[in-house]
Backbone as CSV, one residue per row, in Angstrom:
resi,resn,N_x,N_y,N_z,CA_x,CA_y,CA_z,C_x,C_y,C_z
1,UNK,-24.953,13.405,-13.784,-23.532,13.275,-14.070,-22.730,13.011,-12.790
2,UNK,-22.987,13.499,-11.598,-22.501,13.251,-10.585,-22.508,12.354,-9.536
3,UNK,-23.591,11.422,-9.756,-23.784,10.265,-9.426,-22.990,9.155,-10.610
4,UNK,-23.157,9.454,-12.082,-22.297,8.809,-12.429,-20.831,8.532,-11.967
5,UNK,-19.715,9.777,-11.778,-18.749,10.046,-10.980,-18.598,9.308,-10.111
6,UNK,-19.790,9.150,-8.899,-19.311,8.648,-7.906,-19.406,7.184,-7.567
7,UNK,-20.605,6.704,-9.078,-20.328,5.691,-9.120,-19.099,4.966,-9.668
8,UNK,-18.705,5.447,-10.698,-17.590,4.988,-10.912,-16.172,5.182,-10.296
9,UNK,-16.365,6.199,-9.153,-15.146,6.140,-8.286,-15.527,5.405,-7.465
10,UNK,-16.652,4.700,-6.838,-16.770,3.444,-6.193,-16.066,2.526,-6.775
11,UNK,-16.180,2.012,-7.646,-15.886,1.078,-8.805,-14.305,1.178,-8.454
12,UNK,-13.796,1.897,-8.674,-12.066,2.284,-8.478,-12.155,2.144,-7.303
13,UNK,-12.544,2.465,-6.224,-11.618,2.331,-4.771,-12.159,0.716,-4.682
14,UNK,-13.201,0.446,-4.980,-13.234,-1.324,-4.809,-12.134,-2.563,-5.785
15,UNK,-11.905,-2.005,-6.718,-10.823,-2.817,-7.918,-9.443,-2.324,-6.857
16,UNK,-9.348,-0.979,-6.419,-7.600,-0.440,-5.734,-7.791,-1.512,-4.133
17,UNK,-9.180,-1.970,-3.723,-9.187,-2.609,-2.596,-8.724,-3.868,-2.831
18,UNK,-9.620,-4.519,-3.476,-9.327,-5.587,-3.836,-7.745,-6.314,-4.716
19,UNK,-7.045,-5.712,-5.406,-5.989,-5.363,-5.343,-4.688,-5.354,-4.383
20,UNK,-5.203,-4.589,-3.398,-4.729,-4.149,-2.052,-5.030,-5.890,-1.623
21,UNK,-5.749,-6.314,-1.197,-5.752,-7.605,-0.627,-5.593,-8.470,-1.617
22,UNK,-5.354,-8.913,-2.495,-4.446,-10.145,-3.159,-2.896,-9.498,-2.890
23,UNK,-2.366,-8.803,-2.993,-0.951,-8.149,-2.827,-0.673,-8.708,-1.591
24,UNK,-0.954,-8.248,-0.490,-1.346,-8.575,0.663,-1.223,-10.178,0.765
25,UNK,-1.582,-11.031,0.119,-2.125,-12.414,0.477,-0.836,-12.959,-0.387
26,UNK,-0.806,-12.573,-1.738,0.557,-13.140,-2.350,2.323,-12.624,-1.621
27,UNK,2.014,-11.427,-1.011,3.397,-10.980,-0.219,3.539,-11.933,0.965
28,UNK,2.315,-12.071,2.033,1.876,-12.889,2.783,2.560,-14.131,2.904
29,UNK,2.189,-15.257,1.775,2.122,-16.098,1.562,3.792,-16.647,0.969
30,UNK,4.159,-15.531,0.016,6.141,-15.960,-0.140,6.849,-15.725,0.585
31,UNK,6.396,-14.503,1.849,7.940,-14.277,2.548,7.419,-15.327,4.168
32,UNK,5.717,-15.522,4.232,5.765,-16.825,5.660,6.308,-17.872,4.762
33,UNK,6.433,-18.353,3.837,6.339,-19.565,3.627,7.953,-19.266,3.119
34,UNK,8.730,-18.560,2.450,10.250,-18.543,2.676,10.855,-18.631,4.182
35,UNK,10.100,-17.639,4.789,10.443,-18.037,6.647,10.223,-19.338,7.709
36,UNK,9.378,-19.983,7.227,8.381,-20.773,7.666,9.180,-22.083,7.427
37,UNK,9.138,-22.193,6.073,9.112,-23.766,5.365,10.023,-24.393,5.007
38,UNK,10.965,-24.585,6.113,12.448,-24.609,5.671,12.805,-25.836,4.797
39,UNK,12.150,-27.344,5.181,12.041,-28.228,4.181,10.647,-28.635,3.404
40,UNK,10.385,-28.363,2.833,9.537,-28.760,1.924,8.755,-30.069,1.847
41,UNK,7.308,-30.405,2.255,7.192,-31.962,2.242,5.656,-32.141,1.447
42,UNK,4.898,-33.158,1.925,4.085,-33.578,1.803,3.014,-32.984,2.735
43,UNK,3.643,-32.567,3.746,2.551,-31.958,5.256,2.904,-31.035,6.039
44,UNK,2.775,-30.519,6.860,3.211,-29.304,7.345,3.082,-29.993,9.272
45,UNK,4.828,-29.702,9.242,5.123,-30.169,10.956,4.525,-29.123,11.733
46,UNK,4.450,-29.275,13.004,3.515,-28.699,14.220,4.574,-26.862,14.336
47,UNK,5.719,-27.282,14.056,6.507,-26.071,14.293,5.944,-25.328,12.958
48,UNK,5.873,-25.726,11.583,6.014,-25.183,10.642,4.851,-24.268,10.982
49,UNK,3.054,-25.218,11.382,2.054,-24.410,11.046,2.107,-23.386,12.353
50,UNK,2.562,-23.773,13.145,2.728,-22.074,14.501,3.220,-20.872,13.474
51,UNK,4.463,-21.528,12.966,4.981,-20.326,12.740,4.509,-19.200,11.205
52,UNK,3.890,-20.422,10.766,3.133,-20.010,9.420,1.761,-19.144,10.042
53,UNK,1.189,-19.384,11.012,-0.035,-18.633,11.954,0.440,-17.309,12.553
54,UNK,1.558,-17.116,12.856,2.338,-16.101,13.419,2.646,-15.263,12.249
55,UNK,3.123,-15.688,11.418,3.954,-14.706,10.568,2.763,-14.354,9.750
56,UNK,1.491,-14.885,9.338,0.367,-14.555,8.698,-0.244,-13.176,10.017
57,UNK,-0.478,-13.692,10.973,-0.870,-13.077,11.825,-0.378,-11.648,11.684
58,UNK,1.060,-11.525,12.388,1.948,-9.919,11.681,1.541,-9.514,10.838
59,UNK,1.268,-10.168,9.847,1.511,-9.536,8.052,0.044,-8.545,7.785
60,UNK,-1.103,-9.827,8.436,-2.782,-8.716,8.533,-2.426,-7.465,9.587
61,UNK,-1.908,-8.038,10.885,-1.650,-6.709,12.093,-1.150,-5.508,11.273
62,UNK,0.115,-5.526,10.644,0.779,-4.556,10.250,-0.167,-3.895,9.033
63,UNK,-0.620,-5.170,8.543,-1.539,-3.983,6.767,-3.035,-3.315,7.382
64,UNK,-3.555,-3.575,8.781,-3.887,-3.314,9.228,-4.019,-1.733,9.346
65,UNK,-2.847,-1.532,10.469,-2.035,-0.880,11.101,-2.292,0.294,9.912
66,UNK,-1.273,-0.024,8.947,-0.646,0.677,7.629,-2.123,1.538,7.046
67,UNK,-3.017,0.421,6.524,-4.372,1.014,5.926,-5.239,1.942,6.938
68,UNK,-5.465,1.807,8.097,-6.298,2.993,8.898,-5.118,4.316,9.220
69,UNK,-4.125,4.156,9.037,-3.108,5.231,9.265,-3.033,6.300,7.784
70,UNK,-3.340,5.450,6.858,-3.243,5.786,5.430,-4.791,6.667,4.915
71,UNK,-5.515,5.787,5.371,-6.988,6.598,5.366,-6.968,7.277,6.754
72,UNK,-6.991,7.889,7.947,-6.937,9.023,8.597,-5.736,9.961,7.840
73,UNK,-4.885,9.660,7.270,-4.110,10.565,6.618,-4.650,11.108,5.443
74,UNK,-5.352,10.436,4.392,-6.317,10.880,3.433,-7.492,11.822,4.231
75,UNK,-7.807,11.196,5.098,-9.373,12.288,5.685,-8.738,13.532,5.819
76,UNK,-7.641,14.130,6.653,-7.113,14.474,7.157,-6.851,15.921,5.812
77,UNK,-6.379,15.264,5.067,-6.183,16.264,3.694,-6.398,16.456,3.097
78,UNK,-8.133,15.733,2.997,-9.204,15.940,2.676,-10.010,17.073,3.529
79,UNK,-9.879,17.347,4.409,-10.441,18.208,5.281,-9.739,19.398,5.344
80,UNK,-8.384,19.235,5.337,-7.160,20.684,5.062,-7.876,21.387,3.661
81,UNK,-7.828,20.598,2.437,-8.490,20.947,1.294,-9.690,21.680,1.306
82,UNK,-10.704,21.501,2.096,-12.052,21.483,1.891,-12.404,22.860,2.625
């Protein structure tokens, strides 16, 4: 029974991961490309793709950032608990 459990809480933290990164990629993707893309074309000018590389860049740094801060905070009260 307890291997069942933990298989299926595998199952959940991989669907809450995966999740986690499309969110990530669709947030990503509307607020560089609202910042980014000021006219709209056929191709993407030399300024557009810097700044579309930059603002993608931030967006992984920070969820980065956010997710190992979030899991040492889970370990953390996981271990207070235990």
């Amino acid at each position: 029974m307890a291997s069942r459990k933990e298989a299926f809480m595998n199952t959940i933290r991989n669907e809450i991961a995966l999740s986690n990164a499309q969110e990530l990629l669709n947030k990503t993707n509307e607020k560089c490309y609202a910042k980014c893309i000021t006219k709209p074309g056929t191709s993407l000018s030399g300024s557009e793709e810097t700044c579309l590389a930059r603002c993608m860049d931030r967006y992984m740094e920070a969820f980065s950032i956010v997710s190992r801060s979030y899991q040492t905070r889970l370990a953390r009260e996981r271990d207070a608990s235990a």
